[in-house]
C-alpha positions as CSV (number, residue, x, y, z in Angstrom):
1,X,6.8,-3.4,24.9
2,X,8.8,-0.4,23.5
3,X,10.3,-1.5,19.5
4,X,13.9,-1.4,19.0
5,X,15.1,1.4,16.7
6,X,18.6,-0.5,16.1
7,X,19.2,-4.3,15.8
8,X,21.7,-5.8,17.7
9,X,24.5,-8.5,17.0
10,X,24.0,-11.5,18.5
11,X,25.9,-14.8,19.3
12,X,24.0,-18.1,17.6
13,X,24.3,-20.2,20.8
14,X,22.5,-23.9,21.4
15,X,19.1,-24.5,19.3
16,X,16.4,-26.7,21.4
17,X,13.1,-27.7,18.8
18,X,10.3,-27.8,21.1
19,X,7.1,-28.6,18.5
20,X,6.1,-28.3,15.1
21,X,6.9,-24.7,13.6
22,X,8.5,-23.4,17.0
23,X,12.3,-23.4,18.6
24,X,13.1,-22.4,21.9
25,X,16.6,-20.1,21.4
26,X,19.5,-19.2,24.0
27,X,20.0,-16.4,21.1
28,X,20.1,-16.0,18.0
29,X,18.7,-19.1,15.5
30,X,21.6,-21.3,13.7
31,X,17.9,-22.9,11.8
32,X,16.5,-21.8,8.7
33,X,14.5,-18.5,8.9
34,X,12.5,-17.2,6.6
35,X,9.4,-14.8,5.6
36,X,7.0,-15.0,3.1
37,X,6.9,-12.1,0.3
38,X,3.8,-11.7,-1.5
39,X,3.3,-9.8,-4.4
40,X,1.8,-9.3,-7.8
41,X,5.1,-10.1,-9.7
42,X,3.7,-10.9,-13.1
43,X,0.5,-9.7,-15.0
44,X,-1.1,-6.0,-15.1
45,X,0.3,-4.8,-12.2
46,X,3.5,-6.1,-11.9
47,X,5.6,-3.1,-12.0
48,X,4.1,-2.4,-8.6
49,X,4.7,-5.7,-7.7
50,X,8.0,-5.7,-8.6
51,X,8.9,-2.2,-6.8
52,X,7.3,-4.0,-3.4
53,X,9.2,-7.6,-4.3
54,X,12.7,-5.1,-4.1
55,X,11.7,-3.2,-0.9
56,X,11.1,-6.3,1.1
57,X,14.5,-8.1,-0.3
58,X,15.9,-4.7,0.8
59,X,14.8,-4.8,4.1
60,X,15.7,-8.4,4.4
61,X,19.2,-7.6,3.5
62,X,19.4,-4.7,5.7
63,X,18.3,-6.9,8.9
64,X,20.3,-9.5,8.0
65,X,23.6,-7.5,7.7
66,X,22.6,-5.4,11.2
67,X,21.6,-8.3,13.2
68,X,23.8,-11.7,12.0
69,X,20.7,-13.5,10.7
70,X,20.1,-15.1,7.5
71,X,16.7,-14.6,6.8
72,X,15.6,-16.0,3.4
73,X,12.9,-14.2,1.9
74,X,10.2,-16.3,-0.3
75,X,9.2,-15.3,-2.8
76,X,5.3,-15.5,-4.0
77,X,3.9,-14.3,-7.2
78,X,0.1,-13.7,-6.7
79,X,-0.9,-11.9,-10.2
80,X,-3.0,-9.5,-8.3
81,X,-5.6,-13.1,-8.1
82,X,-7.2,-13.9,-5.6
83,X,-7.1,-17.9,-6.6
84,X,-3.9,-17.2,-7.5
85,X,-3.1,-15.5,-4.4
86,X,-4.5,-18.7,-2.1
87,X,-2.3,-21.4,-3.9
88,X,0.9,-19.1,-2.9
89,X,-0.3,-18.5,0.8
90,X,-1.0,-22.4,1.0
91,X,2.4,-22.9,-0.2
92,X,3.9,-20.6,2.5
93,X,2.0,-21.9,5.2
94,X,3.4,-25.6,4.9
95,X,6.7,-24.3,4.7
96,X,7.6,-24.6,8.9
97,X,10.3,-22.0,8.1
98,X,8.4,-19.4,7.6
99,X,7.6,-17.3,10.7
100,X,5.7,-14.1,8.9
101,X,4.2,-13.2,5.8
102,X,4.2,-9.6,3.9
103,X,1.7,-9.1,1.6
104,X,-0.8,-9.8,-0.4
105,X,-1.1,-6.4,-2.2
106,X,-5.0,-6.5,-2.5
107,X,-7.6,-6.1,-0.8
108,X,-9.1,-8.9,-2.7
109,X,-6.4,-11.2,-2.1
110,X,-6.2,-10.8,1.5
111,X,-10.0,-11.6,1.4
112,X,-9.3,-14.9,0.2
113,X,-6.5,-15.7,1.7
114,X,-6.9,-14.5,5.6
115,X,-9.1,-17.9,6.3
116,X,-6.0,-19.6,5.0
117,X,-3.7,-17.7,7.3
118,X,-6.1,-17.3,10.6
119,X,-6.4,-21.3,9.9
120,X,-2.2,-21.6,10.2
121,X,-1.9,-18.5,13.0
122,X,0.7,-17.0,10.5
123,X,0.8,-13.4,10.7
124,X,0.8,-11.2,7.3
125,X,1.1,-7.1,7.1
126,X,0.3,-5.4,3.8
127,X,2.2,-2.4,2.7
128,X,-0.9,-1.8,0.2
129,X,-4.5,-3.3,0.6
130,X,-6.9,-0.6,2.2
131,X,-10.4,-1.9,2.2
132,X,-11.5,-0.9,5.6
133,X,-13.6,-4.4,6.4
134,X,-10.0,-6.5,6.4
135,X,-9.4,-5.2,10.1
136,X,-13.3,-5.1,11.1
137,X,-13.9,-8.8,10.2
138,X,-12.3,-11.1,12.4
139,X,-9.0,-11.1,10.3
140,X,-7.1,-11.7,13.2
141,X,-3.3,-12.2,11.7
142,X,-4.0,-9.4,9.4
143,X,-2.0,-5.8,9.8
144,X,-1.1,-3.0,7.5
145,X,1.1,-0.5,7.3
146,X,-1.3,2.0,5.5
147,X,-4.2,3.6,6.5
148,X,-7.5,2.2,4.8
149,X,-9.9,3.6,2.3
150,X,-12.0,5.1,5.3
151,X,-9.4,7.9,5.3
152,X,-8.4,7.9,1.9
153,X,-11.8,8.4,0.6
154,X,-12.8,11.6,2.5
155,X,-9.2,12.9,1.5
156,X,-10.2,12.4,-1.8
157,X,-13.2,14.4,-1.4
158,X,-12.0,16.9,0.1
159,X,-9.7,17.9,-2.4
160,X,-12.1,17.8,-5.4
161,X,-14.9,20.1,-3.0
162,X,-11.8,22.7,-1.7
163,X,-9.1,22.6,-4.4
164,X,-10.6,21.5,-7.5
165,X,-14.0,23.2,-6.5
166,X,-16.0,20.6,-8.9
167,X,-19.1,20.7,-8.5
168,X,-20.3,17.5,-10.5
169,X,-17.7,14.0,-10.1
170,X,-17.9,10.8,-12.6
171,X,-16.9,7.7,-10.3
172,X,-15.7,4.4,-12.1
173,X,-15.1,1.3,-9.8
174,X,-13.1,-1.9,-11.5
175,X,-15.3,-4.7,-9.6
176,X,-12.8,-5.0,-6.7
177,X,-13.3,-4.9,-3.5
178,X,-10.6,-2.1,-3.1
179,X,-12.1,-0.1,-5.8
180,X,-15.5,-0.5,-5.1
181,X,-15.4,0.3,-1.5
182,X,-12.6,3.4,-2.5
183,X,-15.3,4.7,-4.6
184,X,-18.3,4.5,-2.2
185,X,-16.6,6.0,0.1
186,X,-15.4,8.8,-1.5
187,X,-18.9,8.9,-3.1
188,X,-20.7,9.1,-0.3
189,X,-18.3,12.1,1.1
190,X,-18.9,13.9,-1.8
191,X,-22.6,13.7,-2.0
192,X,-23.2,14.5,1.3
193,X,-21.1,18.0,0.4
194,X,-23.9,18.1,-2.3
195,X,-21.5,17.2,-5.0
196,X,-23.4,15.8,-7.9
197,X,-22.2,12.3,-8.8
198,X,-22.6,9.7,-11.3
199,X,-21.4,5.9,-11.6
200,X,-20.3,3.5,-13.8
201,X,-18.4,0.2,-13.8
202,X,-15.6,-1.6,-16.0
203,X,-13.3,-4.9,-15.7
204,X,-10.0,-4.8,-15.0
205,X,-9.2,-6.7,-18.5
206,X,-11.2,-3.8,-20.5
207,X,-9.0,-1.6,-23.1
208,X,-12.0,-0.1,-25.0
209,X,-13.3,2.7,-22.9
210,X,-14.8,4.9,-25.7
211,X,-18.9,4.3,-24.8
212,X,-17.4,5.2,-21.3
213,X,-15.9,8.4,-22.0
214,X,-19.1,9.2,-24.3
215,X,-21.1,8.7,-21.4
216,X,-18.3,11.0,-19.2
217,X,-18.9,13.7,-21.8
218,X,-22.5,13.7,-21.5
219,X,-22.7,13.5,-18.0
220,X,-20.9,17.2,-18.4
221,X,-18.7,15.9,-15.0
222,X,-15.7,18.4,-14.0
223,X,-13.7,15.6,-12.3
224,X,-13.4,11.9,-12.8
225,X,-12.6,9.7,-9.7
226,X,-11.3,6.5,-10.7
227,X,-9.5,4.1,-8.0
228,X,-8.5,1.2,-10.4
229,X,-5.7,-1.2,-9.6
230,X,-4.0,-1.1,-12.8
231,X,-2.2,1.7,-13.6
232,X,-2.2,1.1,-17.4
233,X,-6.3,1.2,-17.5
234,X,-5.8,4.9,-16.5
235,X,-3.5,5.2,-18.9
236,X,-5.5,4.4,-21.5
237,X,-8.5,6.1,-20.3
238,X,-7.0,9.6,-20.3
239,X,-5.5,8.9,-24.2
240,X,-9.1,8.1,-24.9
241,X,-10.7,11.3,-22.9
242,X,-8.0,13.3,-25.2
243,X,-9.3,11.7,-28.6
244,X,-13.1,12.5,-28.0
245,X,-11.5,16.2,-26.9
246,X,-13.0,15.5,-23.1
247,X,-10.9,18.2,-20.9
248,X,-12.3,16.5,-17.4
249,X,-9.9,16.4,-14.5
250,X,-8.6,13.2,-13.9
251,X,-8.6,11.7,-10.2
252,X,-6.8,7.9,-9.9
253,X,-5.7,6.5,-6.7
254,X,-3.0,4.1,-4.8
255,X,-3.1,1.5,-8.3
256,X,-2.3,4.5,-10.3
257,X,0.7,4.8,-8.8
258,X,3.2,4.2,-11.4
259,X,5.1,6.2,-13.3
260,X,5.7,3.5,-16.6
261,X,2.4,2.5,-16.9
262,X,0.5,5.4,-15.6
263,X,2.5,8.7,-16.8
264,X,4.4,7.1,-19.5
265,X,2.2,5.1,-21.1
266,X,-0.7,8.0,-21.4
267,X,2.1,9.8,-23.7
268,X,1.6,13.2,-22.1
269,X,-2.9,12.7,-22.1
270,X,-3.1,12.6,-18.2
271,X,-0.8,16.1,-17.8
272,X,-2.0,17.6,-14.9
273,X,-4.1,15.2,-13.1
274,X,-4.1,13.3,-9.4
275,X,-3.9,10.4,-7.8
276,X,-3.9,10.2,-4.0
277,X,-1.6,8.1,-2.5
278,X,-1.2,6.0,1.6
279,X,2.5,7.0,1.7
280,X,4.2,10.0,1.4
281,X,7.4,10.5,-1.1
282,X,9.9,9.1,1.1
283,X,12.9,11.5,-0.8
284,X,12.5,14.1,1.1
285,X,12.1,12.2,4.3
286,X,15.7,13.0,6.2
287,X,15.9,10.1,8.1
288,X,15.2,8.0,5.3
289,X,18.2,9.4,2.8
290,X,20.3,6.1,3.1
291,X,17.7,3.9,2.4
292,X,16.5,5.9,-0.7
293,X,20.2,5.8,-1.9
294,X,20.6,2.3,-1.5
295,X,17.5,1.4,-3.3
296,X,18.1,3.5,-6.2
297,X,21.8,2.3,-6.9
298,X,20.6,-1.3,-7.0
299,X,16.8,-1.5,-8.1
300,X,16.5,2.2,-9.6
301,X,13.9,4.9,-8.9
302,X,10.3,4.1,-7.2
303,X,7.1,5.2,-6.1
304,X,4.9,5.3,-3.2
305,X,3.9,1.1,-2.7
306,X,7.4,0.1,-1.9
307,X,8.3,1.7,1.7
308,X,5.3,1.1,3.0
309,X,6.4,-3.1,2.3
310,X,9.5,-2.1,3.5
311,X,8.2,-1.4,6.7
312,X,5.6,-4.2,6.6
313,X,8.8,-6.5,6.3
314,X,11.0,-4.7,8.8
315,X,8.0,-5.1,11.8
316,X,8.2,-9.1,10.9
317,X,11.8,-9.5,11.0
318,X,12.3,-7.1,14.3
319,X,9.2,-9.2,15.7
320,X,10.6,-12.6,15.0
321,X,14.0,-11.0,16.4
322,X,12.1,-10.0,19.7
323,X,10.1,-13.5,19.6
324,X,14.0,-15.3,19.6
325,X,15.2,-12.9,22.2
326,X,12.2,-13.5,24.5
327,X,13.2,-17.4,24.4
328,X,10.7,-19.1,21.4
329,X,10.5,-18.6,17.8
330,X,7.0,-19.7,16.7
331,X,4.2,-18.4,14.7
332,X,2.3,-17.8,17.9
333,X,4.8,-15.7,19.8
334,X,5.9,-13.5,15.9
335,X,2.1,-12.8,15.8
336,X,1.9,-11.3,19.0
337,X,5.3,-9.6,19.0
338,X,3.9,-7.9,15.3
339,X,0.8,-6.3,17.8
340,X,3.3,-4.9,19.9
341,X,5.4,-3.3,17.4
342,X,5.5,0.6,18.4
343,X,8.7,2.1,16.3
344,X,9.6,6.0,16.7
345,X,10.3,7.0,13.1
346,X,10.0,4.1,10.3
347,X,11.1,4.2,6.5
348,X,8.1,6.3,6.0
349,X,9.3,8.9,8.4
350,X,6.5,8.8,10.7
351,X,5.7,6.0,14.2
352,X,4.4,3.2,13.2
353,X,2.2,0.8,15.7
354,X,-1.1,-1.1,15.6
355,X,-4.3,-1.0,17.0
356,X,-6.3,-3.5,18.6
357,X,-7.8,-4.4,14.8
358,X,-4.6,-4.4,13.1
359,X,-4.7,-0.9,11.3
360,X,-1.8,1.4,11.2
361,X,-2.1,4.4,13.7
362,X,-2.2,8.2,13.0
363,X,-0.8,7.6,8.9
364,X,-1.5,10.2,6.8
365,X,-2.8,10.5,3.1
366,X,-1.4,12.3,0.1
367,X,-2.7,13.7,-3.1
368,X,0.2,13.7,-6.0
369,X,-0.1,15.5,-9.1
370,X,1.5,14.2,-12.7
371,X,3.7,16.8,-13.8
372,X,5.9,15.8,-16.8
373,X,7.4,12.6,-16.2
374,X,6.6,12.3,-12.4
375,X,4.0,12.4,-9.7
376,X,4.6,15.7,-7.8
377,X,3.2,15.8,-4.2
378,X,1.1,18.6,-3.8
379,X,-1.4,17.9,-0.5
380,X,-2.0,15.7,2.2
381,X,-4.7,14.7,5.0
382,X,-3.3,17.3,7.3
383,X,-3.2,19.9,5.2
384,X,-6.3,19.4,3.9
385,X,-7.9,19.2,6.7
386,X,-6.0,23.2,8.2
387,X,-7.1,24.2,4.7
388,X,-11.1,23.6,6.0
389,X,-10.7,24.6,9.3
390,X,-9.6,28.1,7.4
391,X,-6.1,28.0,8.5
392,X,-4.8,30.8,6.0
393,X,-0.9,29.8,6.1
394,X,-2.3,25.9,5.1
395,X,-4.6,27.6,2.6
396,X,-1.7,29.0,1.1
397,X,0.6,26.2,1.2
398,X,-1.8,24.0,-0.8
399,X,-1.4,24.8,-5.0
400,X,-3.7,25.7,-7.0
401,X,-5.1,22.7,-9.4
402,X,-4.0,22.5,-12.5
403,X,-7.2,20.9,-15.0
């Protein structure tokens, strides 16, 4: 089944309830819709949550106004908690109105919350949580619109062994599952390049890393690698690597993608390093200039974690749309339509369909670089991977990196 590109207006004609949680429609629904929108709203990594809360009431608002619905969005503040994040996807699941979920944001959360949603058949697509097992584990209405850690990680990699050229890596995992696995993964690549590497550990409520970075310093590491979900850890790690003078390159990840708490709040101590990113900067995606525009005049500027929701939001709706269209608006028939979804150029400027375990196909990865007040993108999967098959025009499209 091909994905509509444009949504269509349509007539609200005769509703017919058939069972619990499903309507039969002649077209368009005159019932109350809606879609659940998770996100960590509140706590330490709310300004991401906040960025993907806007996305998803912007792609709301755009469906609604292209197609005559009135979608309500729910929202769902999770905390980035796991516990926190099961009491919100309870609450969504008894609500008959919602059709589709977006979210959670991690990889943690969506470990304890797919039984939950597998339990209800109610499908959810995160624009953000990457550990490769949540589509390999019988998460059945589980989808993503970014590719998981299994590409991320060798991208990673790859860039500290051909750009960087480090030789030695310090990896630091915050106990999550997403940062865990990021950092084996990447580990793993890098040792079998015969990168040396060392490991160490810290909680994502931690502030004090000063035995850390005397332990980075004597571990005479050219590169740290440190995939935390809260942005203002890194932060504070790279002030604290300035103060004991410690000139080692540092590497973040998705959760250090944030501007305020990453780049601002380091006060200028994280010049010059990296974070690798699933979504490319959608600004200078053509197709996607409207969207950008819109977004800015009402919510203001943004990263890489909110298109990626905004797609994750866009394939509900458009499958729920589909699901009405084909005659029955249930949980059953959204799930299915959402594994069927196959769009030619989505906010991210790139197809976007499924495969038969839920992951996003053919997505690329990015490595950004902080450069004054903003991540700069300076690499990406595909490049990357020219620049090792010696492609010279690649080689020389790729900067230099700056320690």
């Amino acid at each position: 089944m091909k994905f509509r590109k444009s949504l269509i207006g349509v007539l609200a004609l005769a509703v017919v309830p058939m069972a619990f949680n499903s309507v039969v429609f002649a077209q368009a629904p005159t019932v109350k819709v809606k879609i659940g929108v998770m996100a960590p709203i509140t706590g330490p990594a709310a300004s991401i949550g906040t960025e993907q809360l806007n996305w998803a009431k912007l792609a709301v608002d755009d469906f609604n106004a292209a197609s005559g619905w009135s979608v309500e969005a729910v929202e769902g503040d999770t905390q980035l908690d796991p516990s926190v994040a099961v009491t919100v996807a309870e609450s969504m699941i008894a609500d008959a109105d919602i059709y589709g979920v977006v979210g959670p944001a991690g990889s943690q959360e969506v470990e304890g919350t797919e039984p939950k949603f597998k339990e209800a058949g109610l499908v959810h697509i995160s624009g953000s949580a990457t550990r490769p097992s949540l589509t390999t584990t019988g998460f059945e209405t589980f989808f993503r619109t970014v590719p998981n850690d299994d590409a991320q990680g060798p991208v990673v990699a790859s860039f500290i062994i051909n750009v960087l050229k480090s030789k030695s890596a310090f990896l630091i995992d915050d106990k999550t599952s997403y940062s865990t696995s990021l950092a084996d993964i990447a580990g793993e690549a890098l040792e079998a390049a015969g990168i040396t590497t060392e490991r160490d550990q810290v909680n994502q409520a931690d502030t004090d890393f000063s035995s850390l970075v005397t332990k980075i310093k004597a571990s005479g590491s050219e590169v740290i690698f440190f995939p935390g979900q809260i942005a203002s850890q890194g932060a504070l790690l790279a002030q604290q690597l300035k103060e004991q003078g410690v000139k080692t390159v540092l590497f973040g990840a998705d959760g250090f993608f944030s501007a305020d708490d990453f780049i601002k709040g380091a006060a200028g101590a994280n010049e010059g390093s990296y974070a690798s990113a699933f979504a490319k900067d959608i600004h200078s995606v053509e197709g996607s200039a409207d969207v950008v525009k819109r977004y800015t005049e009402k919510y203001g500027e943004f990263g890489t974690f909110g298109p990626p929701t905004y797609a994750a939001t866009m394939v509900v709706l458009e499958a729920m749309e589909r699901a009405s269209d084909a005659g029955e608006l249930s949980r059953a028939t959204v799930l299915a339509e959402v594994a069927e979804t196959d769009i030619e150029a989505s906010v991210l400027g790139d197809p976007l369909s499924f495969d038969e375990n839920g992951d996003v196909v053919g997505a690329d990865e990015y490595i950004f670089q902080v450069q004054g007040d903003s991540f700069v993108q300076v690499s990406s999967s595909k490049e990357l991977e020219a620049m090792t098959e010696g492609t010279p025009e690649m080689m020389e499209a790729t900067p230099e990196a700056t320690p």
